[in-house]
Jmol script that loads the backbone (N, CA, C; Angstrom):
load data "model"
ATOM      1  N   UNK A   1     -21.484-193.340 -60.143  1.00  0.00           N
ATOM      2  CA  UNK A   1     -21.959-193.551 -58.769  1.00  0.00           C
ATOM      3  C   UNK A   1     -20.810-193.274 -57.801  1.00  0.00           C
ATOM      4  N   UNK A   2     -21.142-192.877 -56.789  1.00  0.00           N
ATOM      5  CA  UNK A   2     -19.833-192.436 -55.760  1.00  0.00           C
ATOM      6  C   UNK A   2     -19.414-193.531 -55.025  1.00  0.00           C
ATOM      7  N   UNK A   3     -18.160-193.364 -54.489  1.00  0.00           N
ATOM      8  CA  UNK A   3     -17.512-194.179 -54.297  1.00  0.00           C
ATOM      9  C   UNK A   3     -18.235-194.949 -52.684  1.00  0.00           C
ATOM     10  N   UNK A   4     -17.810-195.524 -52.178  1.00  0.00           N
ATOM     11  CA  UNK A   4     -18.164-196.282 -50.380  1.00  0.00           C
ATOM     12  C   UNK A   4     -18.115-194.626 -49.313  1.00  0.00           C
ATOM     13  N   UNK A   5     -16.739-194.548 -49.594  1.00  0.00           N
ATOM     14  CA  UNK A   5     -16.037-193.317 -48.266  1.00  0.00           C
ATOM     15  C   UNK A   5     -17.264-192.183 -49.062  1.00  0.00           C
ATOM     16  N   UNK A   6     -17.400-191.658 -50.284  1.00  0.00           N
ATOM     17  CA  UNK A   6     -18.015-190.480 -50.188  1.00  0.00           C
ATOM     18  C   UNK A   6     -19.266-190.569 -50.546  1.00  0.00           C
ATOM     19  N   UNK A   7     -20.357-191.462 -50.748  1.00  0.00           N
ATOM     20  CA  UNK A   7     -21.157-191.912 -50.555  1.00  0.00           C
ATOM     21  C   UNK A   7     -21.747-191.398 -48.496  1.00  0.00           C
ATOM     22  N   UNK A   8     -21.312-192.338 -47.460  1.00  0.00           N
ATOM     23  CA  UNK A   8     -20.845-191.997 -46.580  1.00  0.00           C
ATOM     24  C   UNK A   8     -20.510-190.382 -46.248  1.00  0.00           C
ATOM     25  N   UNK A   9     -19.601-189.853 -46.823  1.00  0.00           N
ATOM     26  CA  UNK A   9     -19.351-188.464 -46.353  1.00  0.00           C
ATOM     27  C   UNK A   9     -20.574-187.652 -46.930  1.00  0.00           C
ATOM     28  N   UNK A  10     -20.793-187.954 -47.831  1.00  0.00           N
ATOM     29  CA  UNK A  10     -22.164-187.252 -48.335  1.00  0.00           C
ATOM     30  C   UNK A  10     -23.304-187.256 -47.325  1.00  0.00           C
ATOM     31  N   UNK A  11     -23.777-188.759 -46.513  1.00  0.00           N
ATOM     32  CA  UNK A  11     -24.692-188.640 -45.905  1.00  0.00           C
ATOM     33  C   UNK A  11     -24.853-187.895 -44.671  1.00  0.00           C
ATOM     34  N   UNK A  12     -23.364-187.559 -43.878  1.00  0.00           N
ATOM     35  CA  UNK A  12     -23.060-187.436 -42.989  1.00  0.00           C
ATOM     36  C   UNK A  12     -22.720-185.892 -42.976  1.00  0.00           C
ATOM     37  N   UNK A  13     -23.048-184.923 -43.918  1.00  0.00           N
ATOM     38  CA  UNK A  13     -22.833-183.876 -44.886  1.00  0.00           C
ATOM     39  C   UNK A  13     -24.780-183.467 -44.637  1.00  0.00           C
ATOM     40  N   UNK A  14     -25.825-184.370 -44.774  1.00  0.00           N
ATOM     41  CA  UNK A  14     -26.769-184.406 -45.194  1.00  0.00           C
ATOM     42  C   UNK A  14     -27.374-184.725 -43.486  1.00  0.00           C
ATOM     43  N   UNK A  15     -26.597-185.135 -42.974  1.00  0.00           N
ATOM     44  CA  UNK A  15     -27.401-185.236 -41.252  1.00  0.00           C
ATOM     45  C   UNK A  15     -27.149-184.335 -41.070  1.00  0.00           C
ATOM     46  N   UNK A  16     -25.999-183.523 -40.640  1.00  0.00           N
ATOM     47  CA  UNK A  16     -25.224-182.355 -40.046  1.00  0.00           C
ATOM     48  C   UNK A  16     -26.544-181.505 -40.462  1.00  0.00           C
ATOM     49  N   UNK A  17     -26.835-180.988 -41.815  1.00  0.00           N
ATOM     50  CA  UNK A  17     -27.457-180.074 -42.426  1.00  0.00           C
ATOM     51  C   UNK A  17     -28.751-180.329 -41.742  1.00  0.00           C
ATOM     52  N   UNK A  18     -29.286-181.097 -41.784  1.00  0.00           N
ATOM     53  CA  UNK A  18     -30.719-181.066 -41.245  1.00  0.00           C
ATOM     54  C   UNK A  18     -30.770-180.756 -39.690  1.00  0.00           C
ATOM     55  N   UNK A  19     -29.814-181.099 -38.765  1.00  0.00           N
ATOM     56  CA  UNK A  19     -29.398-180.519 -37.827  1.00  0.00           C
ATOM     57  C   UNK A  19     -29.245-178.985 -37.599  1.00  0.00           C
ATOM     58  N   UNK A  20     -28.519-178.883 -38.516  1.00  0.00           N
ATOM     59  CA  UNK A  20     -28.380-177.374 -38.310  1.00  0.00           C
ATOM     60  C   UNK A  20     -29.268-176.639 -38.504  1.00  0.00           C
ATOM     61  N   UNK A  21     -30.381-177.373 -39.529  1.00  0.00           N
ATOM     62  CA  UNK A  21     -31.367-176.141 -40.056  1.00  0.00           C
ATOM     63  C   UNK A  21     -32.686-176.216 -38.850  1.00  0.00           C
ATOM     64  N   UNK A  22     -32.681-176.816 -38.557  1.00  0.00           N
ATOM     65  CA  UNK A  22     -33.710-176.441 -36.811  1.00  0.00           C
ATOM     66  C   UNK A  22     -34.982-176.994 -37.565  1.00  0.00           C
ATOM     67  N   UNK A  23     -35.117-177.903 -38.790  1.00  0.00           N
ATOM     68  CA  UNK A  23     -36.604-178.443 -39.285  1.00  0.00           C
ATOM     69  C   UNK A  23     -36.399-179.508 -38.046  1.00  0.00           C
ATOM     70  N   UNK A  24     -37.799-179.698 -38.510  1.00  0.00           N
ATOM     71  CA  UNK A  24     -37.828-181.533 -37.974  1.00  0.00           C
ATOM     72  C   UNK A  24     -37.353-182.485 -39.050  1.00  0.00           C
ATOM     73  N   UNK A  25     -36.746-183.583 -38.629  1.00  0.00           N
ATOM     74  CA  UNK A  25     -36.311-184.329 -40.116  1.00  0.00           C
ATOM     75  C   UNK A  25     -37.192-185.160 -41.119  1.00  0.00           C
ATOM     76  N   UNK A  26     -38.639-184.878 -40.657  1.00  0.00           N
ATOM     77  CA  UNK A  26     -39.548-185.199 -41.799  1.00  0.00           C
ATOM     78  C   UNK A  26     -39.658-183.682 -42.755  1.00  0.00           C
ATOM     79  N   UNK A  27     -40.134-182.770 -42.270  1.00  0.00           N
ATOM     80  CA  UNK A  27     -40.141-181.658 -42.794  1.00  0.00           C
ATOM     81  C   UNK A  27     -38.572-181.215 -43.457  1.00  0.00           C
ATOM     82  N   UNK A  28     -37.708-181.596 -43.152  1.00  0.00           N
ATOM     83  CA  UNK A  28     -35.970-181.021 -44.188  1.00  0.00           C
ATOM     84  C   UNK A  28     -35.922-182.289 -45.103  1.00  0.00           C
ATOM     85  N   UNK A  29     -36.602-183.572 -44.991  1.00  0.00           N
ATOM     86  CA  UNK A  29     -36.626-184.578 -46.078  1.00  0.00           C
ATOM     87  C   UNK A  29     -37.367-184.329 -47.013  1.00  0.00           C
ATOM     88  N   UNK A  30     -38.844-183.400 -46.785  1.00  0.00           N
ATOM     89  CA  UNK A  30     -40.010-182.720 -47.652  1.00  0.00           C
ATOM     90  C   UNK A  30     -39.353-181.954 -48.788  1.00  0.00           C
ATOM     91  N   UNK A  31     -38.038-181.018 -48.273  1.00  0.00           N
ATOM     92  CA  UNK A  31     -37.892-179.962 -48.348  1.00  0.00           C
ATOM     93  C   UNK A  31     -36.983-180.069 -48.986  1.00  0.00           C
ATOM     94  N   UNK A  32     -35.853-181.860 -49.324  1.00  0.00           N
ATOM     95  CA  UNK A  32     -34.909-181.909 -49.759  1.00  0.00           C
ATOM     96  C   UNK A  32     -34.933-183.314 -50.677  1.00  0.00           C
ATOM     97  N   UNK A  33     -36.770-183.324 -50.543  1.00  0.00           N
ATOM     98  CA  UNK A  33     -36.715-184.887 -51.902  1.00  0.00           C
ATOM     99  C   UNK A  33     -36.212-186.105 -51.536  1.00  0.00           C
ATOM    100  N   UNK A  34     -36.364-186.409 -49.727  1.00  0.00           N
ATOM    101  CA  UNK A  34     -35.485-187.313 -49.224  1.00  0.00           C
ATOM    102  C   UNK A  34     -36.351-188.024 -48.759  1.00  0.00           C
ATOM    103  N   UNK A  35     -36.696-189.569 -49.299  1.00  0.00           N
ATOM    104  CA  UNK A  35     -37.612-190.360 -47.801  1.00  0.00           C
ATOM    105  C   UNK A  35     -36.923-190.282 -46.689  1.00  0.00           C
ATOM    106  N   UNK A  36     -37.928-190.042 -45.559  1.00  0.00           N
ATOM    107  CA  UNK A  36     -37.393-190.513 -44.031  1.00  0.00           C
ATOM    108  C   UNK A  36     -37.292-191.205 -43.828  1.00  0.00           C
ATOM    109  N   UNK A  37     -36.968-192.676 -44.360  1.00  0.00           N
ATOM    110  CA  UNK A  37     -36.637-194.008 -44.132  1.00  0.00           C
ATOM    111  C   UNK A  37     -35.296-194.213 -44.198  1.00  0.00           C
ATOM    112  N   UNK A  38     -34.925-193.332 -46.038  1.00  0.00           N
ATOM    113  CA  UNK A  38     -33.622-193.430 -46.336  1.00  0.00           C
ATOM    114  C   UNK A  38     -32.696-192.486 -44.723  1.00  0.00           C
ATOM    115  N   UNK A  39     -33.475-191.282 -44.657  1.00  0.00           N
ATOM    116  CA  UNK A  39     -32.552-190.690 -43.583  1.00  0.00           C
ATOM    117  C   UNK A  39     -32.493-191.480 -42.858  1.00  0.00           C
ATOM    118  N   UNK A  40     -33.569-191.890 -41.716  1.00  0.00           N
ATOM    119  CA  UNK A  40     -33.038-192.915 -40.877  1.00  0.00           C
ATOM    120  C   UNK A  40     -32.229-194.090 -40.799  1.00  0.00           C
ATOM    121  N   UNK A  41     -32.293-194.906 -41.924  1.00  0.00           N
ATOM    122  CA  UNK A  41     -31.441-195.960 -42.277  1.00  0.00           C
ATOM    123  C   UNK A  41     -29.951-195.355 -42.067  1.00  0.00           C
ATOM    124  N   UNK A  42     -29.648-194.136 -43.005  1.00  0.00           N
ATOM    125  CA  UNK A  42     -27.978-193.728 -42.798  1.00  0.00           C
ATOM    126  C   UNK A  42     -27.426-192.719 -41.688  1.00  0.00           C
ATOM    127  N   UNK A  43     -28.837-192.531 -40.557  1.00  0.00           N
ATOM    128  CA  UNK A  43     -28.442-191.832 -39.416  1.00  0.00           C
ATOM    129  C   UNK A  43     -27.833-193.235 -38.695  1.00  0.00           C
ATOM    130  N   UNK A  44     -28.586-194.077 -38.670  1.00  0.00           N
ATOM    131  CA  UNK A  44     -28.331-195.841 -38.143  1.00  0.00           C
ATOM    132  C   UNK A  44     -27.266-196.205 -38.113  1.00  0.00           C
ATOM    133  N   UNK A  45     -27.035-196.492 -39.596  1.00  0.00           N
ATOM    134  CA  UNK A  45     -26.157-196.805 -39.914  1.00  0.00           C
ATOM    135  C   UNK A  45     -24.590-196.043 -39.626  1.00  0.00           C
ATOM    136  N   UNK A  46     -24.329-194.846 -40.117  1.00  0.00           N
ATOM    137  CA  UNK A  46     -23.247-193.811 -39.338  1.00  0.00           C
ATOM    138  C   UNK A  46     -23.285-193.443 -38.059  1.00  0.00           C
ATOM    139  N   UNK A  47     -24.373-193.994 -37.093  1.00  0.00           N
ATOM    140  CA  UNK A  47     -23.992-193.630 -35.899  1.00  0.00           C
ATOM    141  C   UNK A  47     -23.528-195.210 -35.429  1.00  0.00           C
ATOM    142  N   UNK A  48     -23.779-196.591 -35.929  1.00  0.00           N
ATOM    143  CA  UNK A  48     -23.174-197.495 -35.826  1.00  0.00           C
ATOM    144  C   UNK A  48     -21.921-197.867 -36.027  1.00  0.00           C
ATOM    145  N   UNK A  49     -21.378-197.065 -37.042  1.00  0.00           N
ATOM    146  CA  UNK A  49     -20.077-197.292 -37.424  1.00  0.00           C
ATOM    147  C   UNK A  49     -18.802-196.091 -37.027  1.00  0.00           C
ATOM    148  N   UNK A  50     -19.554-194.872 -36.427  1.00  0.00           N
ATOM    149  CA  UNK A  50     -18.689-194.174 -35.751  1.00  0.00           C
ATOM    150  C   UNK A  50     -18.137-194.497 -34.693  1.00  0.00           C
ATOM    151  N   UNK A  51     -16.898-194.791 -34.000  1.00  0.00           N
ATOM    152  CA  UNK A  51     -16.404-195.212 -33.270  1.00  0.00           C
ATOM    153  C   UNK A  51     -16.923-194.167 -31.490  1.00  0.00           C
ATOM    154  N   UNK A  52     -17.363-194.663 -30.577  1.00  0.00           N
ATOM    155  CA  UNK A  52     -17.821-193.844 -29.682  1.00  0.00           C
ATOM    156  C   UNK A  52     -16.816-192.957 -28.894  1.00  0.00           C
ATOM    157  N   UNK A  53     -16.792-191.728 -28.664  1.00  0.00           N
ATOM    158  CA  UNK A  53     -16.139-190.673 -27.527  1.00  0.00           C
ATOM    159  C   UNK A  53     -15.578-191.916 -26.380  1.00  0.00           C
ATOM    160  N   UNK A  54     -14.008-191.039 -26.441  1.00  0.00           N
ATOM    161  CA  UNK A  54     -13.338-191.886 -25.725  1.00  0.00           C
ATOM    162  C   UNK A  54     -13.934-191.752 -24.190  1.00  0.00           C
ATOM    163  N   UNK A  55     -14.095-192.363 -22.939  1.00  0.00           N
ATOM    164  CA  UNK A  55     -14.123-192.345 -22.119  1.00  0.00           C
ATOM    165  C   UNK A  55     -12.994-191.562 -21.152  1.00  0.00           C
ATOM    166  N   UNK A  56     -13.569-190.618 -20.233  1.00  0.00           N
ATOM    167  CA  UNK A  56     -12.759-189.729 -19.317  1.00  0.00           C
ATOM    168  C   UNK A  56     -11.994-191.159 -18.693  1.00  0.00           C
ATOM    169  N   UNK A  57     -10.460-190.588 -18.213  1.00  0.00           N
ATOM    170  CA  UNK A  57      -9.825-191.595 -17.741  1.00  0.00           C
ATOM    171  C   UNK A  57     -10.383-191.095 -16.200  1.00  0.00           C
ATOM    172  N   UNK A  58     -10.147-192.349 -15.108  1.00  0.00           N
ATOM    173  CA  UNK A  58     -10.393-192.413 -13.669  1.00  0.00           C
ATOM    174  C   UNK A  58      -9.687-191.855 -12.888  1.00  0.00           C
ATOM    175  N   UNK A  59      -9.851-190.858 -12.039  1.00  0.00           N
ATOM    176  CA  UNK A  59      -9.061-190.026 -11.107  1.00  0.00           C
ATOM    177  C   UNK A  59      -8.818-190.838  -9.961  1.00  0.00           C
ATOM    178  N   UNK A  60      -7.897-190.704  -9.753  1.00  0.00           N
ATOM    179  CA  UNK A  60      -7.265-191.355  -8.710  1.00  0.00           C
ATOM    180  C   UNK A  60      -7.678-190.439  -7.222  1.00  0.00           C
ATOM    181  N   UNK A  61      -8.428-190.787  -6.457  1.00  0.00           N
ATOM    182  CA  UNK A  61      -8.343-189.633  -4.919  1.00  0.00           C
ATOM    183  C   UNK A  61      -7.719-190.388  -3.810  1.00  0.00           C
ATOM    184  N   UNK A  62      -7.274-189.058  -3.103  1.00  0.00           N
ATOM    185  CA  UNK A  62      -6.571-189.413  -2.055  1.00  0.00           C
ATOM    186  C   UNK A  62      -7.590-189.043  -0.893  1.00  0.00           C
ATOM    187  N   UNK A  63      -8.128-189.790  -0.261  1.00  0.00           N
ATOM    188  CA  UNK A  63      -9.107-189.285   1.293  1.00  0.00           C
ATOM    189  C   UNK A  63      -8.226-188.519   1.874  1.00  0.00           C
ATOM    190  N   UNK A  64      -9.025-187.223   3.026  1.00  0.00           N
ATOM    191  CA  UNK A  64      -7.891-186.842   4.118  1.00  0.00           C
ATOM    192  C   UNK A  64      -8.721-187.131   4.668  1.00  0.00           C
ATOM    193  N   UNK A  65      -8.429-186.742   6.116  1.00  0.00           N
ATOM    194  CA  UNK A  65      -9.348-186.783   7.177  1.00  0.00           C
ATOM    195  C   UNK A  65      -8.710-185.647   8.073  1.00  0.00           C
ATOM    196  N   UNK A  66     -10.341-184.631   8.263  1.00  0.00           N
ATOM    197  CA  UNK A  66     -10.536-183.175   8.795  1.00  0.00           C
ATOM    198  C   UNK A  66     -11.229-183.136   9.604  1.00  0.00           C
ATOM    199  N   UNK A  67     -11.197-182.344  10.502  1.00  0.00           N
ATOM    200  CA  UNK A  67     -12.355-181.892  11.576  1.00  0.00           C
ATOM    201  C   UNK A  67     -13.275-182.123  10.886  1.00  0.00           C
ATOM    202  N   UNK A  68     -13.786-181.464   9.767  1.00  0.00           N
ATOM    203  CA  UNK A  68     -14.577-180.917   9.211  1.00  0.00           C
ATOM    204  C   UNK A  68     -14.510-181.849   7.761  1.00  0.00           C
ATOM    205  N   UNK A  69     -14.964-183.333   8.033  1.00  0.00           N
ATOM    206  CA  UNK A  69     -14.810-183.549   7.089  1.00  0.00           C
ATOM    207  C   UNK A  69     -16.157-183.700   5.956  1.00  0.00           C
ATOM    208  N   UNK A  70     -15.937-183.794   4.772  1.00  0.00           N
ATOM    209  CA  UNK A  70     -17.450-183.401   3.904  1.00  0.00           C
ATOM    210  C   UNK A  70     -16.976-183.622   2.336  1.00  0.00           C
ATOM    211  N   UNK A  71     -17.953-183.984   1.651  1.00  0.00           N
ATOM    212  CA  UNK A  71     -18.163-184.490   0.452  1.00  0.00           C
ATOM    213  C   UNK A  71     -19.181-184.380  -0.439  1.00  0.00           C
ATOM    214  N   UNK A  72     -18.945-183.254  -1.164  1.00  0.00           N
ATOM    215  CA  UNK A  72     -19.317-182.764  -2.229  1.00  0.00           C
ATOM    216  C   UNK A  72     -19.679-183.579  -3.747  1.00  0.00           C
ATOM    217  N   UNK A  73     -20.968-183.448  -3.801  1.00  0.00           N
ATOM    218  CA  UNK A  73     -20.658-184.316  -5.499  1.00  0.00           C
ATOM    219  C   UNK A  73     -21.784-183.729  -6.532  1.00  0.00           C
ATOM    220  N   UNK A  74     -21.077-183.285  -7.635  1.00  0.00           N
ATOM    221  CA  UNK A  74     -21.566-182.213  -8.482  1.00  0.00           C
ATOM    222  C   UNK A  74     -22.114-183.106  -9.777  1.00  0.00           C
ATOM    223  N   UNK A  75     -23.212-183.022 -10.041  1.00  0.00           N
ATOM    224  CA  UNK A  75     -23.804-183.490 -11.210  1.00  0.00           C
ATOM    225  C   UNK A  75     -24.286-183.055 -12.391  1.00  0.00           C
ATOM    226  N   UNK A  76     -23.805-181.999 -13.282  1.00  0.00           N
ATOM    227  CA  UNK A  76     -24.626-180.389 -13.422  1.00  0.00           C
ATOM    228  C   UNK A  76     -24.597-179.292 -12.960  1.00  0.00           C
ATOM    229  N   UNK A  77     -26.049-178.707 -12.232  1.00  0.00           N
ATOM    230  CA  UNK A  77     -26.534-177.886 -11.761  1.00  0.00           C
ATOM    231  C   UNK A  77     -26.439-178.490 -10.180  1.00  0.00           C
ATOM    232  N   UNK A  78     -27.308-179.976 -10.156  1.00  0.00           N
ATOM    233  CA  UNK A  78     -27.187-180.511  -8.879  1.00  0.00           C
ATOM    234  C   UNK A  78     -25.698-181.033  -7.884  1.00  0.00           C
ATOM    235  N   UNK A  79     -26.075-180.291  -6.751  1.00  0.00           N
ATOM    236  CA  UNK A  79     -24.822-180.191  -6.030  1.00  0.00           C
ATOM    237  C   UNK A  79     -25.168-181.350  -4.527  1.00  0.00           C
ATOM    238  N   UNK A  80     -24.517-182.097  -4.181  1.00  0.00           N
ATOM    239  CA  UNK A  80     -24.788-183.285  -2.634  1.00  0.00           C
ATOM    240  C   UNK A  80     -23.862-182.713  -1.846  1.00  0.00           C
ATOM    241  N   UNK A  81     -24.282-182.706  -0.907  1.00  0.00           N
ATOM    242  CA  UNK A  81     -23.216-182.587   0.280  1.00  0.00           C
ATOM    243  C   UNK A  81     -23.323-183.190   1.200  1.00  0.00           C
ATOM    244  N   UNK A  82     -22.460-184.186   1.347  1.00  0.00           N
ATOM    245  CA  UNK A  82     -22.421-184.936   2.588  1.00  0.00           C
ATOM    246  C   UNK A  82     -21.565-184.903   3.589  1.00  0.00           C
ATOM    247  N   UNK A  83     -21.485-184.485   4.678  1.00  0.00           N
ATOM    248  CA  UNK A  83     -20.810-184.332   5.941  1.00  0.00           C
ATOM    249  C   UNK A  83     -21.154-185.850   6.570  1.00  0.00           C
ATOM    250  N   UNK A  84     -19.810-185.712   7.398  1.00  0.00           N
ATOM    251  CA  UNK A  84     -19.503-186.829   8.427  1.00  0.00           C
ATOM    252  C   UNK A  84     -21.061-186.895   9.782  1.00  0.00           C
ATOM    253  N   UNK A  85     -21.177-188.562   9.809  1.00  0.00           N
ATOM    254  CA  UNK A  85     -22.284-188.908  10.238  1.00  0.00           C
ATOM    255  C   UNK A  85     -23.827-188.340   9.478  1.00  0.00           C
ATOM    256  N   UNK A  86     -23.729-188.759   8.072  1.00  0.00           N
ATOM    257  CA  UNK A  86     -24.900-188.702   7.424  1.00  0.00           C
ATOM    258  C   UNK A  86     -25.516-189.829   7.784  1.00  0.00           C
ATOM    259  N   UNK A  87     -26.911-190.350   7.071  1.00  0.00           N
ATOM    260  CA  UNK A  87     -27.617-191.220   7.164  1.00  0.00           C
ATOM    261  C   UNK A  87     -27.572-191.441   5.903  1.00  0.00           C
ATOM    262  N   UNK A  88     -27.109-192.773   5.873  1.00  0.00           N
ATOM    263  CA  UNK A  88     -26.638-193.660   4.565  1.00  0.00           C
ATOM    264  C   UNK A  88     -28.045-193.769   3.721  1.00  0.00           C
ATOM    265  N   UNK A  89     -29.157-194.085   4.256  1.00  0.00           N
ATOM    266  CA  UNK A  89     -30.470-194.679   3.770  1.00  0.00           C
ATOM    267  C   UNK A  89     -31.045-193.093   3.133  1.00  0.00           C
ATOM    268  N   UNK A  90     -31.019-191.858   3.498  1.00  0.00           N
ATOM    269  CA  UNK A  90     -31.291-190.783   3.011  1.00  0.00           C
ATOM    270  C   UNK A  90     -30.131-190.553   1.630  1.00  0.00           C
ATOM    271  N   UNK A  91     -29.065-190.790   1.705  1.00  0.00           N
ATOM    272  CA  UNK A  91     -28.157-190.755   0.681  1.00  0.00           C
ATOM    273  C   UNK A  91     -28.882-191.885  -0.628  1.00  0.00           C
ATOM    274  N   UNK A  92     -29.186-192.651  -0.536  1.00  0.00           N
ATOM    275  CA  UNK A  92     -29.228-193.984  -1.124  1.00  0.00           C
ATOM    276  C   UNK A  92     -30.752-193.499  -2.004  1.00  0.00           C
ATOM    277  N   UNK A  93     -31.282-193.088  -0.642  1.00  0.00           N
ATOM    278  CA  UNK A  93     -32.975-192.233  -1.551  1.00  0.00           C
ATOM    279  C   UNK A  93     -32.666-191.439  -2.575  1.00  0.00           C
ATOM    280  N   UNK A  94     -31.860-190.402  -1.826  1.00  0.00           N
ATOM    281  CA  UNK A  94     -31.443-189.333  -3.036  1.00  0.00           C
ATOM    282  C   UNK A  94     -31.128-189.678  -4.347  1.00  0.00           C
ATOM    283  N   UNK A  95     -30.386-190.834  -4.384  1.00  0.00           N
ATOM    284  CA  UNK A  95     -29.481-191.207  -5.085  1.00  0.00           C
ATOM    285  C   UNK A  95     -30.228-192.013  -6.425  1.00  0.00           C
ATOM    286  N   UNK A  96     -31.245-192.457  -5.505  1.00  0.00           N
ATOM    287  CA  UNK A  96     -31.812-193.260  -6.369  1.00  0.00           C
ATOM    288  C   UNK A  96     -33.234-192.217  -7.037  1.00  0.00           C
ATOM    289  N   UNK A  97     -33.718-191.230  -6.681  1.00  0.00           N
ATOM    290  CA  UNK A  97     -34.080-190.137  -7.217  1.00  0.00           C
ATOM    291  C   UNK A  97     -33.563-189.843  -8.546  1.00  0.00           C
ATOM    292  N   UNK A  98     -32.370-189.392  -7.981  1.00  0.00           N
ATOM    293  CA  UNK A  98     -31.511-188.765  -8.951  1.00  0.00           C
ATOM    294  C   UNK A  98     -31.547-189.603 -10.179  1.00  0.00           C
ATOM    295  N   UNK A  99     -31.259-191.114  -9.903  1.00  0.00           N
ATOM    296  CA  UNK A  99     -30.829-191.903 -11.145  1.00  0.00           C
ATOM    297  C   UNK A  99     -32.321-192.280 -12.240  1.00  0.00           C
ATOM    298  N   UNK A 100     -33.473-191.700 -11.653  1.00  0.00           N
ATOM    299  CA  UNK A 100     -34.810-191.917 -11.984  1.00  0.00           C
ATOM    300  C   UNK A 100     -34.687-190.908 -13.046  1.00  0.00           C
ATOM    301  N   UNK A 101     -34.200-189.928 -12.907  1.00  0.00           N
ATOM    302  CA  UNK A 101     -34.799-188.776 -13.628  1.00  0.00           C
ATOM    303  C   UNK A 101     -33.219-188.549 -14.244  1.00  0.00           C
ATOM    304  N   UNK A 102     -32.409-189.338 -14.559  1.00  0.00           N
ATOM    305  CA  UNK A 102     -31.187-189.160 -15.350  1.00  0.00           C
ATOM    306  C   UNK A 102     -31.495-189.821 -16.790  1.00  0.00           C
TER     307      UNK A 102
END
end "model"
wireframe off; spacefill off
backbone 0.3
color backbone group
């Protein structure tokens, strides 16, 4: 019987693959003699015990202040622009739009 670690590397060997192969993971379990219970249990399980993507560290900004001053904020594709004397309550709509459909 294999050991803890490759036990483990095996399964994680066995997600990747079904990933890659573009089935659905009932159909690559059909296809590979695998209940979908067992897959799910050790997708669970290895995505529980993988430690999560470190977090981007916090940028520090410096405000200026321009004639022309304005503020840009990029989400994606979606781009805000806010210039001096916006309406806070139209920002706040947007915003909360945005966070609906995130």
């Amino acid at each position: 019987m294999a050991s803890h670690p490759q036990l483990r590397a095996s399964w994680q060997q066995k997600l990747d693959n079904q990933q890659a192969s573009g089935l659905s993971i009932t159909a690559w379990c059909v296809q590979q003699d695998i209940r979908p219970q067992t897959f799910y249990y050790w997708r669970k399980r290895l995505a529980l015990s993988t430690p999560a993507a470190p977090m981007p560290p916090w940028v520090a900004l410096t405000p200026t202040r321009e004639a022309d001053s304005r503020l840009i904020l990029r989400v994606g594709q979606v781009a805000i622009e806010v210039m001096d004397g916006f309406a806070p309550h139209l920002l706040a709509e947007v915003l909360t739009v945005l966070e609906s459909r995130c």
